[in-house]
C-alpha positions in Angstrom: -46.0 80.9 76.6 -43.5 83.2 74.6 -44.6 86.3 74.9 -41.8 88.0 73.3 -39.9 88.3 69.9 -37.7 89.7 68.0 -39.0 91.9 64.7 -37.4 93.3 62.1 -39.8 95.6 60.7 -43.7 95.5 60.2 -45.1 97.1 56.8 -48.5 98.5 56.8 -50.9 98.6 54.1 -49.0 95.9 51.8 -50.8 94.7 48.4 -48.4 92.0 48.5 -47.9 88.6 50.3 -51.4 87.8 50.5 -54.9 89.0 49.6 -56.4 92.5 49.6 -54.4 95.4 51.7 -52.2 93.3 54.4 -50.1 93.8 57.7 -46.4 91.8 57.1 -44.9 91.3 60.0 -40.8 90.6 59.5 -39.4 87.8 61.9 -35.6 88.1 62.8 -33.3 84.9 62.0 -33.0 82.7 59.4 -31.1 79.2 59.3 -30.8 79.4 55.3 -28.7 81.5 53.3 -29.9 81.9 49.7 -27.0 83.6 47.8 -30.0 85.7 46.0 -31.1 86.9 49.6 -33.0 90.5 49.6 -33.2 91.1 53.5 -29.6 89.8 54.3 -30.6 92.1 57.9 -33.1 89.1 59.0 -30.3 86.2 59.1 -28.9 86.6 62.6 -31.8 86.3 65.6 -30.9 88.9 67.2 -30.3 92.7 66.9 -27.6 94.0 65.1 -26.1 97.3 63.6 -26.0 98.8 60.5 -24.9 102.1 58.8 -25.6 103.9 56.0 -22.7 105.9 54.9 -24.7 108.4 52.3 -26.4 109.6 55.5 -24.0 110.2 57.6 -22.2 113.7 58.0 -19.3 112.9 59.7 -19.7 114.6 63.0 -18.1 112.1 65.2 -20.9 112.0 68.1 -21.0 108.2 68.0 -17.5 107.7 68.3 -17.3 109.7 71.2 -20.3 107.7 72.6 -18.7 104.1 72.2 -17.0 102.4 75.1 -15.1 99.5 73.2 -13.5 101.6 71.0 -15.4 100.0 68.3 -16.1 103.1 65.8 -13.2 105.5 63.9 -13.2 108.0 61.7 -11.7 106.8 58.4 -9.3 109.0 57.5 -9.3 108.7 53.3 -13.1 108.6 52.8 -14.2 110.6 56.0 -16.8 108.1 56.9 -17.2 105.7 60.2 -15.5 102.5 60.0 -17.0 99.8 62.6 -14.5 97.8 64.4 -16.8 94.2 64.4 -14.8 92.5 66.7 -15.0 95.2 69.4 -18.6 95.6 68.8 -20.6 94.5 71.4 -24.0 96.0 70.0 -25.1 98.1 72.9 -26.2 100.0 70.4 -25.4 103.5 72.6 -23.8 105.3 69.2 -26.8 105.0 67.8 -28.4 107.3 70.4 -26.1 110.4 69.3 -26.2 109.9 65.3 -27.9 113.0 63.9 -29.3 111.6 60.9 -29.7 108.2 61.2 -27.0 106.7 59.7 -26.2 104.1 62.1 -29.5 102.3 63.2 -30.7 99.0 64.3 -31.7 96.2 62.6 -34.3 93.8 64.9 -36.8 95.0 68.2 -38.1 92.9 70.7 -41.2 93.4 71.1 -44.3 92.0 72.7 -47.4 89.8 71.5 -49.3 92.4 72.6 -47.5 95.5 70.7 -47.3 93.6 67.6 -51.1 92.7 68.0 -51.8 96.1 68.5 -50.4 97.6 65.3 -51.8 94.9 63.3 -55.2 96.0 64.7 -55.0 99.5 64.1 -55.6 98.9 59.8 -59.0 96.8 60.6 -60.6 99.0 58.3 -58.2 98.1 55.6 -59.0 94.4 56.0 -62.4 94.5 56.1 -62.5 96.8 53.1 -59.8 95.1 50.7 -60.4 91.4 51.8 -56.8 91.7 53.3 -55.3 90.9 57.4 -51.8 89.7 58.4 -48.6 88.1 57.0 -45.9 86.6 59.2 -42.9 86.6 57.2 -39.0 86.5 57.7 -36.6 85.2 58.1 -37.9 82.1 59.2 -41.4 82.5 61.3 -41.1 78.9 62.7 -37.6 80.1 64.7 -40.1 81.9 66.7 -43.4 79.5 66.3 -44.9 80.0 69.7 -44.6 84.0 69.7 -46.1 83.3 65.7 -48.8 81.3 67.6 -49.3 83.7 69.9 -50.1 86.5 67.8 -51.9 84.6 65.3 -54.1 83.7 68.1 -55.4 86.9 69.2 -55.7 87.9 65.0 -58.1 85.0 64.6 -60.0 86.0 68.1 -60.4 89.5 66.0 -61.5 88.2 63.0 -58.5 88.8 61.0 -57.3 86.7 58.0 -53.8 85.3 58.6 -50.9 84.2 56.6 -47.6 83.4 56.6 -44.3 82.5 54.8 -42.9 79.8 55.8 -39.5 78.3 54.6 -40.4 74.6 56.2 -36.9 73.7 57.6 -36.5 72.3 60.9 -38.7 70.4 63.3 -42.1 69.8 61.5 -43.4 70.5 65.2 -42.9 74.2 65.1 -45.3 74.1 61.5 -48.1 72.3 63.4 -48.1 74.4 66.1 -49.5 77.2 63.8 -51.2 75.8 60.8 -54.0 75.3 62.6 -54.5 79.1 63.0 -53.5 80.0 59.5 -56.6 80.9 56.5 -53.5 80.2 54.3 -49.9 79.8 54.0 -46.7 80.5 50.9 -43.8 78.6 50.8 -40.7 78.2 48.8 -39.2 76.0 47.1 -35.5 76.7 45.8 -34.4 73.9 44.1 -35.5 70.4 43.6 -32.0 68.6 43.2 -30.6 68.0 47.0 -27.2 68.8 45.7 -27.5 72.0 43.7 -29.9 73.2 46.8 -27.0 72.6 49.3 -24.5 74.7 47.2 -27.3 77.7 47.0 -28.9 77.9 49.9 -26.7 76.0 52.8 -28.8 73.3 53.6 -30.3 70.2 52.3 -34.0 69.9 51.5 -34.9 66.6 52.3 -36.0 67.8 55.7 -38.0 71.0 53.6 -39.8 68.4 51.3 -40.8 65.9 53.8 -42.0 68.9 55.9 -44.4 70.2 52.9 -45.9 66.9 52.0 -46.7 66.8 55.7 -48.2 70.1 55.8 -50.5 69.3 52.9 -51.9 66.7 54.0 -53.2 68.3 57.2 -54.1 71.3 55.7 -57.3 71.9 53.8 -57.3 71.7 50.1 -56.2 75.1 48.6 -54.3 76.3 52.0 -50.9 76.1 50.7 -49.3 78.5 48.1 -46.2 77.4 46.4 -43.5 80.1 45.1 -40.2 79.7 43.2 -37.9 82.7 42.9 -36.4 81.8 39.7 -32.6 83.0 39.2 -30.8 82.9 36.4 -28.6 80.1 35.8 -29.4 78.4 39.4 -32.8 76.8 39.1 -34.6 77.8 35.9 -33.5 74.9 33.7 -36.4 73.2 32.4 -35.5 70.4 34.7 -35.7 72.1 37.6 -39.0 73.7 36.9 -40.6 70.8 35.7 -40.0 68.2 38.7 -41.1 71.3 40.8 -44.4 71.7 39.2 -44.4 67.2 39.2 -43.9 67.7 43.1 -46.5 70.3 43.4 -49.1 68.3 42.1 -48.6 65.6 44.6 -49.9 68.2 47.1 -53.7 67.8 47.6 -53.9 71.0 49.3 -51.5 73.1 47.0 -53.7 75.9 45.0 -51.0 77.1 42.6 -47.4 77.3 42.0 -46.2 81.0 41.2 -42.7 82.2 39.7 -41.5 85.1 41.3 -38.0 86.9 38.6 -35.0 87.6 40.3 -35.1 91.2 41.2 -31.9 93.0 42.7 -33.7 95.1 45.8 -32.2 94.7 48.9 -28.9 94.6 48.1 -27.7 97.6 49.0 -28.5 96.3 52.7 -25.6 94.2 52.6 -23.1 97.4 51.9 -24.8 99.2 55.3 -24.2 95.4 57.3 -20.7 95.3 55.6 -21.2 92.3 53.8 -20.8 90.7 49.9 -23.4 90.4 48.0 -22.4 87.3 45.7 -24.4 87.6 42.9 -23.9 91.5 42.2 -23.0 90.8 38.7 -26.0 89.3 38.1 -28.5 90.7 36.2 -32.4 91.0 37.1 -34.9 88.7 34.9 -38.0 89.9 33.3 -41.5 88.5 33.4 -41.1 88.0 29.3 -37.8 86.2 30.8 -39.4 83.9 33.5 -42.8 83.5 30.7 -40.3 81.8 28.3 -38.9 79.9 30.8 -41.9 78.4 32.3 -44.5 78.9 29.8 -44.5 74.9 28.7 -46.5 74.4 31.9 -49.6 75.4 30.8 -49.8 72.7 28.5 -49.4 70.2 31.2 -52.7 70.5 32.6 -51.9 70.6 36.1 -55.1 71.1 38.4 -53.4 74.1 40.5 -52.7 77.7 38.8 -49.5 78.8 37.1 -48.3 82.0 37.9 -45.6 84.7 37.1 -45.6 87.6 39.5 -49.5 87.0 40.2 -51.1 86.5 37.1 -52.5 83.5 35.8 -50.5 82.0 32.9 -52.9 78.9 32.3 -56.3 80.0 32.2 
């Protein structure tokens, strides 16, 4: 039994990723790397350190605090320069930073204390028709601590999600659909190729993994999103062999668009990483309506959506 994992964060009282007011709990790690990526923090498994330069006041406590030599003050912009290679993350300079500026990304934590957060916004459920989310990074890195906590939700009563990417060993994805009211998953791109360049692996493993999922799954169980990015996957062709594969999915309920937004990316400047696509800009929902608008016309049994509403009503 895995009893523990690693987190990233837990968000209360979400109206997104899911139905009524909802509990997401963030898993750490993630084999894929999307170039569009908003939480660039959940990639690596396990903890890791970050710093926010417009917090901090340059007192020096942290370099003082760190063994390996890792941190210096730069002398030109007066801010803390990390030393990666020396970095061990002990994470013992965070401990003397005044005003949070360097932090931690990731917590392990127990079934049991993630369990018991979740529990404490009952009332919110019940009221709202909402309950939990497992999302990422990739839940199924972590599929028996998932399991594990979306047994005791179920034992409670509480209506479970997740978001799962669907890569890997389609034994990790059985292990908790059958404790799931309902679940999202993305797909990227169709072509093998283009999905490859963008996100770092092939999907033939992804799409064989989805068909399997529906057809175990009871028939409206499975949620189908597409982040749409300019210039990457929302050609006509792309969209339209999505919505094609889509509707070979008995249990798939609807296939929703979700614009390319830009949050998150200042998370990359506190990890010291490039964001690839900062020159990109964001797309509207009158940009991703014009783009897949033509599939209301199709008459395809499951709902279109952009952003949650309804397109072909």
């Amino acid at each position: 039994m895995s009893n523990v994992g690693n987190i990233l964060r837990i968000e209360k009282i979400s109206p997104n990723d899911g139905n009524g007011l909802r509990t997401v709990v963030f898993f750490k790690g993630c084999p894929l790397r999307c170039k569009w990526c908003s939480t660039p923090e959940s990639h690596k498994t396990n903890s890791e350190l970050y710093y926010k330069p417009e917090k901090c006041i340059s007192c020096g406590k942290c370099i003082n605090q760190c063994d390996q030599k890792a941190l210096s003050l730069n002398e030109y912009t007066h801010k803390i320069s990390i030393d990666k290679p020396k970095c061990i993350n002990c994470f013992e300079c965070t401990k003397k930073c005044l005003k949070g500026a360097l932090g931690i990304y990731g917590k392990n934590m127990t079934v049991d204390e993630v369990v018991k957060i979740i529990l404490k916004d009952e009332i919110f459920y019940f009221h709202s028709n909402g309950g939990v989310t497992l999302s990422g990074g990739d839940v199924l890195l972590q599929s028996e601590f998932a399991k594990n906590i979306l047994i005791k939700c179920k034992e409670s009563g509480i209506n479970t999600m997740a978001e799962l990417d669907m890569f890997g060993d389609f034994k990790n994805i059985e292990n908790i659909l059958p404790y799931l009211d309902s679940f999202y998953v993305d797909i990227k791109l169709i072509d093998n190729d283009l999905h490859k360049q963008w996100i770092g692996v092939e999907n033939t493993t992804i799409l064989e993994n989805i068909k399997k999922a529906a057809k175990i799954s009871k028939p409206g169980k499975m949620h189908i999103r597409v982040p749409l990015i300019w210039d990457i996957n929302d050609s006509y062709d792309n969209i339209f062999k999505t919505a094609e594969y889509c509707n070979e999915l008995d249990s798939c309920s609807e296939l929703e668009f979700l614009p390319y937004h830009r949050l998150g990316q200042i998370t990359y400047k506190y990890l010291d990483k490039k964001y690839e696509l900062e020159d990109l800009r964001t797309m509207s929902y009158e940009d991703a309506y014009k783009k897949v608008c033509f599939l209301k016309d199709l008459n395809f049994p499951f709902k279109i959506k952009i952003l949650g509403k309804v397109i072909n009503d």
